[in-house]
N, C-alpha and C positions, 0 to 999 in steps of 0.2 A: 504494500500500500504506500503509494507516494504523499511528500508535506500536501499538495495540493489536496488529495482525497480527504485531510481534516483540518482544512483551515476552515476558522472560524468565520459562522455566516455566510458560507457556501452557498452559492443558490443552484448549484449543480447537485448536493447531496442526497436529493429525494429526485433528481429528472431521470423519468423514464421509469420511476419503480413504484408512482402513484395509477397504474393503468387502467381501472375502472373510470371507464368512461362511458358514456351513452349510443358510442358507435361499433359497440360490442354487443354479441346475443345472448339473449335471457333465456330462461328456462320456462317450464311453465310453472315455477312456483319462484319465479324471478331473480335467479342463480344471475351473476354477474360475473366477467372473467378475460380476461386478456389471451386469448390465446395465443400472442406472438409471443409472450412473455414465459419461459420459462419455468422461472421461478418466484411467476404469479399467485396470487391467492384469487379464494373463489369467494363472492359474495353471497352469503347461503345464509347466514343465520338471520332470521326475522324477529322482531319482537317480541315474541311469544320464546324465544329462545336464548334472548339476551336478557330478558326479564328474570327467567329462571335461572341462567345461569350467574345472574348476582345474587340469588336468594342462595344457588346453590353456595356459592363462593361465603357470602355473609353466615350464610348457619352451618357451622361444620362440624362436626366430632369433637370439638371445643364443647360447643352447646352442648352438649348430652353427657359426655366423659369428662371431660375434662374442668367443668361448673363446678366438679364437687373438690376440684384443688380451692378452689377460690372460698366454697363456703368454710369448709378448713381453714383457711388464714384467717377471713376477716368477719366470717357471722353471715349470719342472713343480710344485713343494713349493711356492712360494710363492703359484700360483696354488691348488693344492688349499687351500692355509690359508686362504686369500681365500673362497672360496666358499666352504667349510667355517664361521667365522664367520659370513659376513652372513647363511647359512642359519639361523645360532641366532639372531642378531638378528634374522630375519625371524619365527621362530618365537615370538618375543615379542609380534609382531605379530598373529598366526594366533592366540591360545588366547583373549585380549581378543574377538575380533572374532569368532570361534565361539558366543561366550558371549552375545554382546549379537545376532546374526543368530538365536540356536537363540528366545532370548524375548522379541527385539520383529522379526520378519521382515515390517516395510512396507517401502513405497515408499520409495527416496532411500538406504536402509543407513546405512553409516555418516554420511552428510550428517546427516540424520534424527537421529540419536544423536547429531552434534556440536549441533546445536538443543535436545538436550533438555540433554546432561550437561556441556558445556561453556558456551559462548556463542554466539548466532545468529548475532555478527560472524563466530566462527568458521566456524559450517557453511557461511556464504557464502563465505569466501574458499577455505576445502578444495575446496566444490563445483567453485567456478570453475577453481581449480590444477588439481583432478583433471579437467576435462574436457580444459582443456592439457596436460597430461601425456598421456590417453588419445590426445590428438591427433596428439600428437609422435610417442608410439610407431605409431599407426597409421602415419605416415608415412615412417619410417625403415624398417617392414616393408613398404611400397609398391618404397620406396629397393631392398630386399634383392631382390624380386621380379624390379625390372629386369635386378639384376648376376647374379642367377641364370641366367635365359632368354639373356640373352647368353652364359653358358658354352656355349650350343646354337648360338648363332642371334645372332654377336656386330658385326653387318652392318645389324641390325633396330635401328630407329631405338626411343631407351627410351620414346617418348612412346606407341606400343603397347604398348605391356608395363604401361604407368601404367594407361592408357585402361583395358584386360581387366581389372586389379584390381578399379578403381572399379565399373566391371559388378558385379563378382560377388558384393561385398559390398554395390552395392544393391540385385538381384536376392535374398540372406539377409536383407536388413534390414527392407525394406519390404512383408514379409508374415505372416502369422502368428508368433510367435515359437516356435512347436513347429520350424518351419524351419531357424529360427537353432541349437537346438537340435539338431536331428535335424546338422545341416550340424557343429558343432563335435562332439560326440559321434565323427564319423569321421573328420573331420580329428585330432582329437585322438588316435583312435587311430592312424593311421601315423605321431604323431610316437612313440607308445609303440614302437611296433613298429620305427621307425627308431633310436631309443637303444638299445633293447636288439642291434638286431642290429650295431650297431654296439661295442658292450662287448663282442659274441661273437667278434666279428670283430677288434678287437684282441688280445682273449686267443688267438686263432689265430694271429694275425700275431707276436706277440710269443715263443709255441713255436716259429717257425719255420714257421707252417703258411701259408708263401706263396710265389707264383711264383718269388723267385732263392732262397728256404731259409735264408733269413736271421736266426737266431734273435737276435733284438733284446733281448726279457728287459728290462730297466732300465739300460739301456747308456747315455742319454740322460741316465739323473737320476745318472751320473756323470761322462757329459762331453758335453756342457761345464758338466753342474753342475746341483746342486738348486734354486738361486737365480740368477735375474739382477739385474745393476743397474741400476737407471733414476735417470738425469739424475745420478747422485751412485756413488762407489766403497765399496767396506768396508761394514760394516754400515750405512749412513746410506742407499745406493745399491737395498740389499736390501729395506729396510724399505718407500722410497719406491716400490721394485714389488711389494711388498705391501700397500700402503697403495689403489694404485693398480688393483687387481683390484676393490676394492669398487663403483666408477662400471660398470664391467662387468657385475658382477654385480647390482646395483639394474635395468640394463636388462634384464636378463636374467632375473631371478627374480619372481615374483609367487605368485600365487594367494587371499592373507586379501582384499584388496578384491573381487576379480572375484565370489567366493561371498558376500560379503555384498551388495553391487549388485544380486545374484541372489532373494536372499532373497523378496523380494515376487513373484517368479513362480515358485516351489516349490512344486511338490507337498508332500505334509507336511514344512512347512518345518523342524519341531523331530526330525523323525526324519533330514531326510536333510542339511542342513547342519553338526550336530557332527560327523558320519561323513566329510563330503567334508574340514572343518576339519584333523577330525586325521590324514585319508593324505596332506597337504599336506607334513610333517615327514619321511615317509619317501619321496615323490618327491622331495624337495630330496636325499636323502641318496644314492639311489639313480640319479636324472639327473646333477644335476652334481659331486657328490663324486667319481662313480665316470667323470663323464665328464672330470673334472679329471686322473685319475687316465691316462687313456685316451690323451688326445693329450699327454700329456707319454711315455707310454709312444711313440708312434707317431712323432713329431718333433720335434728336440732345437729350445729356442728361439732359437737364433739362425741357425735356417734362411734361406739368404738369399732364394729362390726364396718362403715363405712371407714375409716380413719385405716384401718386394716389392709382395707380391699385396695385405698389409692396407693397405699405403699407395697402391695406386692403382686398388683396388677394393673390391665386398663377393660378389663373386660364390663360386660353389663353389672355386675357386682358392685363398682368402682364407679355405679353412674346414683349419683341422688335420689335421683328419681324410684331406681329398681327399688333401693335400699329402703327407699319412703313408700312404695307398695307393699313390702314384704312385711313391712314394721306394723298395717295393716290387716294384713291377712290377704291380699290379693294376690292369686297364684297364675292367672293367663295372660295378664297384661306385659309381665318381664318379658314374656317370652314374644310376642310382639313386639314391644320396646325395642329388643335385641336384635329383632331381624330387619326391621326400619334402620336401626344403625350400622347393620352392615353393611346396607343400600347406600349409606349414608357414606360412612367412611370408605366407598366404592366409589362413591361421585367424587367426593373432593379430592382422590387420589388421581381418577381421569380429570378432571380439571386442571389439577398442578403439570401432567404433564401435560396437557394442552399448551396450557402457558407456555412452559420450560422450551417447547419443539418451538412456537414461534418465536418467542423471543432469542432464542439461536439462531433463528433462520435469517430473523431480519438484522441479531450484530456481522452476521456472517453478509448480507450482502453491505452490507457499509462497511468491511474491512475489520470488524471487531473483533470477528473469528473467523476460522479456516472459512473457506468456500466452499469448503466440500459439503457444508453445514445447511448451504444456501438454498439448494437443489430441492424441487418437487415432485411428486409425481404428475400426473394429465389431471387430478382430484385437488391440486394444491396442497398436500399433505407433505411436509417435509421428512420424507422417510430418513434421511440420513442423520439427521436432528435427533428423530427418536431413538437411533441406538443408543447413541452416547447417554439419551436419558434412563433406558434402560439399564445400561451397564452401572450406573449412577443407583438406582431404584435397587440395587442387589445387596446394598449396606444394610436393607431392612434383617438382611441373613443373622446382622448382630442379636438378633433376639436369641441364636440361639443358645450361643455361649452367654449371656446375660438373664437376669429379671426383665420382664416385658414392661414390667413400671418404670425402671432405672433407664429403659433405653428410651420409653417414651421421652420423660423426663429430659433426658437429653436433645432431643430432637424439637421439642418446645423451647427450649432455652434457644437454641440456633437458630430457629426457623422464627422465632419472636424477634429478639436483636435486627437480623436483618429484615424484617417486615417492614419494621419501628423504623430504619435507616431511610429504606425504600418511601412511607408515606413521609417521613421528613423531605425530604427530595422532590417527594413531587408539591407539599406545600411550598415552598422556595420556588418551584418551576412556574405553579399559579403567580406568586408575586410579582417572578419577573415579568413573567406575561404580561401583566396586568403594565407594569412600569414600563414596558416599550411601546402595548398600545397608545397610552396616554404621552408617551415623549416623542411619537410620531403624530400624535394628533386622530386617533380613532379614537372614538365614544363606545367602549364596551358595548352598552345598553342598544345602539343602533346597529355597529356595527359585526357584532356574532351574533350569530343561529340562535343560542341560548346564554344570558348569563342573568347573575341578581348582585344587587349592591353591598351585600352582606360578605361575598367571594373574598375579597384582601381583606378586610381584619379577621375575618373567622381563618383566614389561613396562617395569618402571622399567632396567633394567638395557638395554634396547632401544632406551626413547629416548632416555639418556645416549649410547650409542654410535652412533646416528643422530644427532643433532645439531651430535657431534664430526666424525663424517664427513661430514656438510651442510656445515658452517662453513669445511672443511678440502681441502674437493676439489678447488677448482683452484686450489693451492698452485703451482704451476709458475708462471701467472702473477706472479706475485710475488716473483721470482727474478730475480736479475742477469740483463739481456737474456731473458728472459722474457714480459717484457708483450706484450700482444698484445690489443687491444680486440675482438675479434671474439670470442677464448677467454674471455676476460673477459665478456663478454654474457653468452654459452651455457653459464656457469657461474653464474653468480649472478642470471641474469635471472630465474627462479624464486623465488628468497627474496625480489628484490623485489614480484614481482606480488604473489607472496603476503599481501606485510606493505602495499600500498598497498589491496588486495582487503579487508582483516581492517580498517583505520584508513576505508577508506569508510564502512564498513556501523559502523563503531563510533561513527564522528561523527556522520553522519546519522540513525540512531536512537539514538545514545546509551544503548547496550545495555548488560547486568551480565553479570559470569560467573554462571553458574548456582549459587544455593547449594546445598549438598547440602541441607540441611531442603527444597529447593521441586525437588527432582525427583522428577517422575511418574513411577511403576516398578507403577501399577495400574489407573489409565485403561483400557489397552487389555488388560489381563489375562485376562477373562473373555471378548473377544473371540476371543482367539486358543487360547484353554483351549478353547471352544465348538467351533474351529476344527478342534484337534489331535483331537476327540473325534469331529467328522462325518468325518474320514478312517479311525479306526479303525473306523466303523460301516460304512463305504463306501470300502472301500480301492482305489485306481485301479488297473484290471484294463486290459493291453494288449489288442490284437484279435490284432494277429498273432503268431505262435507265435514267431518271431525275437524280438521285441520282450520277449515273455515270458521267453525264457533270459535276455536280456541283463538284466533288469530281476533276476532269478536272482542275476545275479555281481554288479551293483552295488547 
């Protein structure tokens, strides 16, 4: 790759590889596609599929397993505070990243946008953190899979339970991307359809509407208490298990990346990414506020039988909920619980490497990794992207020499850290954004698809409070008889790659930050104006009648 290929403010750096255009042909269910192009993407995913796949991304195996870390540190109230914040912090992240997906929707998302509005040393090191990051959670949802199947079948060696994963998400990955789609679309919904019945299902339980008649009510957020303490007593003890729900919830919460990754295979990208953006604020509000809300109602935190199960598992055991039905007397519901979360930690596993395969593809065609990365098939599917993710996805094998809790455990701390880097990053990308429209003189509000006034202070107020909780999270180590090199890695190993990733790519090209005077915000303007204009002329009509309701509702 030559200096020219990354100098700063390029206006060659996306020519030729934004190719959906309106003088290409559609499908009957309004697939878009460049066929001179290579290593073209297809425009296949419609609303109804990017919709779900931010609920899929937003509610993961966090929600269900991994809630009951959090009610453990901080109480039923301290965990609700916990996810309650990082939700707004996250929502800092979400209204930037809506805005910049609804009016430049190519290939690489926010990558793409840190090369235009930041620095290219940037978008290399994000690319590469976030394909580590997608990695890690892919394989802490592998992790979840096995401890689940074992609540069935706990006899069964985990190395099938790895193996049938790896199947099924290369089976989604390696064929058309409508698949990928069609496949998170329904996985996503049983996990809708498992939160909510599970919210219904507590408000039952908690009248009294269960096998011994036990009406429970908030009996729990008064004893043994609205707070617990971790590592420390009094208010210092409270705080520190408040402080400590936010690692939980970074694993747990997503959705602003996964829709802008998306971006370049949307159907009318400027109608249907603001729309998926902003129901992203009221799934957060409605999944884990109210599921925060749920298993503190259902089991008090210092259940020993739960406290048990997270330290020496991640299976249904290990989930609040099971533990709040059993404590009950309810004996068919776990067993449903369980199998929804397999579905569950199946999607967010396909999902991660969805991610992971594009965004290789697209550092690979800007020079950020090998070429060989870059390559499609006739389907747009980056088959060669996916090995290396595969071979990557084979570390879930540590379960077997390890405790399944110890390795999850591990895999959250990594996969958290660099999440936490990742939405810093792109709140800064919003800011810049925002600071070169106005120092060229465009009016946000007229001139994008979508934006609101609210955008640059909820974003600075985002990455302030990211940073501190980046900087601050594994605080334990660092404490009298604390240290611990192993926690020490899988906490800070992220800030390092990151800042050695970002100091590569800055010495060897000797890159600038972008200045606002020399960011391109019209290059591709009339591109994608052309774009939005042969979709309202030719709006993608489904075949089958199902397809059409659903396309109705979202």
């Amino acid at each position: 790759m030559s200096e020219k290929d990354v100098e700063v403010g390029s206006k060659s750096e996306y020519s030729g590889q934004v190719q959906e255009v309106p003088d290409h042909h559609t499908g009957n269910e309004g697939t878009l596609r460049d066929e001179g192009d290579d290593t073209g993407v297809v425009r296949a995913l419609k609303s109804r599929h990017i919709q779900l796949i931010g609920i899929g991304s937003a509610v993961g195996i966090g929600l269900f397993i991994g809630s009951a870390r959090s009610l453990i540190y901080a109480g039923p109230l301290g965990s609700l505070l916990g996810y309650t914040f990082f939700g707004l912090i996250l929502w800092g992240v979400c209204l930037p990243a809506g805005e910049m997906a609804a009016f430049l929707p190519i290939r690489g998302g926010h990558l793409a946008w840190a090369h235009m509005y930041l620095d290219p040393a940037a978008s290399f090191a994000i690319g590469w953190n976030y394909i580590y990051a997608c990695l890690m959670f892919a394989c802490a949802d592998i992790i979840a899979v096995c401890g689940l199947m074992q609540y069935w079948l706990p006899d069964v060696n985990v190395a099938a339970w790895i193996v049938m994963t790896l199947f099924i998400v290369t089976v989604l990955n390696i064929f058309h991307v409508k698949f990928f789609g069609e496949a998170e679309f329904y996985f996503a919904s049983l996990k809708v359809l498992l939160i909510i019945g599970l919210l219904m299902m507590t408000f039952v339980v908690m009248l009294g509407g269960n096998p011994i008649h036990d009406r429970i009510g908030f009996r729990y957020w008064k004893n043994p208490g609205l707070f617990a303490e971790y590592h420390s007593t009094g208010s210092m003890g409270r705080f520190l298990g408040f402080f400590q729900v936010f690692k939980i919830a970074a694993f747990s919460m997503g959705g602003p990346d996964t829709v802008a990754m998306c971006a370049a295979e949307a159907v009318q990208p400027r109608k249907v990414l603001p729309r998926a953006v902003k129901a992203i604020v009221f799934r957060l509000a409605i999944f884990f506020v109210l599921g925060a809300v749920a298993i503190g109602v259902l089991v008090p935190y210092n259940d020993e039988f739960l406290i048990k199960s997270v330290e020496t598992g991640v299976g249904a055991d290990a989930s609040a909920y099971v533990v709040g039905m059993k404590r009950v007397g309810i004996k068919v519901l776990p067993h449903i619980f369980n199998a929804v979360c397999v579905t569950s930690a199946a999607s967010c596993t396909n999902g991660f490497v969805y991610l992971s395969m594009r965004i290789l593809q697209s550092m690979a065609i800007r020079g950020e990794a090998p070429k060989f990365f870059s390559k499609t098939t006739k389907h747009g599917v980056p088959l060669n992207a996916f090995y290396l993710v595969f071979a990557v996805l084979c570390l879930s094998f540590m379960q077997l020499s390890n405790n399944g809790a110890t390795v999850f455990g591990w895999f959250i701390d990594l996969s958290s850290v660099a999440t936490m880097i990742n939405y810093a990053a792109m709140s800064l990308m919003g800011i810049r954004f925002h600071a070169g429209l106005r120092r060229q003189g465009f009016n946000p509000k007229t001139f994008l698809p979508w934006s609101t006034r609210y955008t640059v202070p909820w974003a600075c107020c985002s990455l302030f409070f990211l940073i501190i909780i980046t900087l601050f999270q594994g605080w334990e180590v660092f404490t009298k008889g604390g240290w611990d090199l192993r926690s020490f890695f899988t906490c800070y190993f992220g800030l390092a790659f990151f800042a050695v990733c970002f100091a590569y790519w800055k010495i060897r090209y000797k890159t600038k930050a972008v200045r606002l005077d020399d960011m391109d915000f019209t290059s591709h303007l009339q591109e994608f104006d052309d774009l939005d204009q042969f979709y309202k002329e030719n709006p993608p009509v489904s075949t089958s009648w199902w397809n059409r309701v659903l396309d109705k509702i979202f």
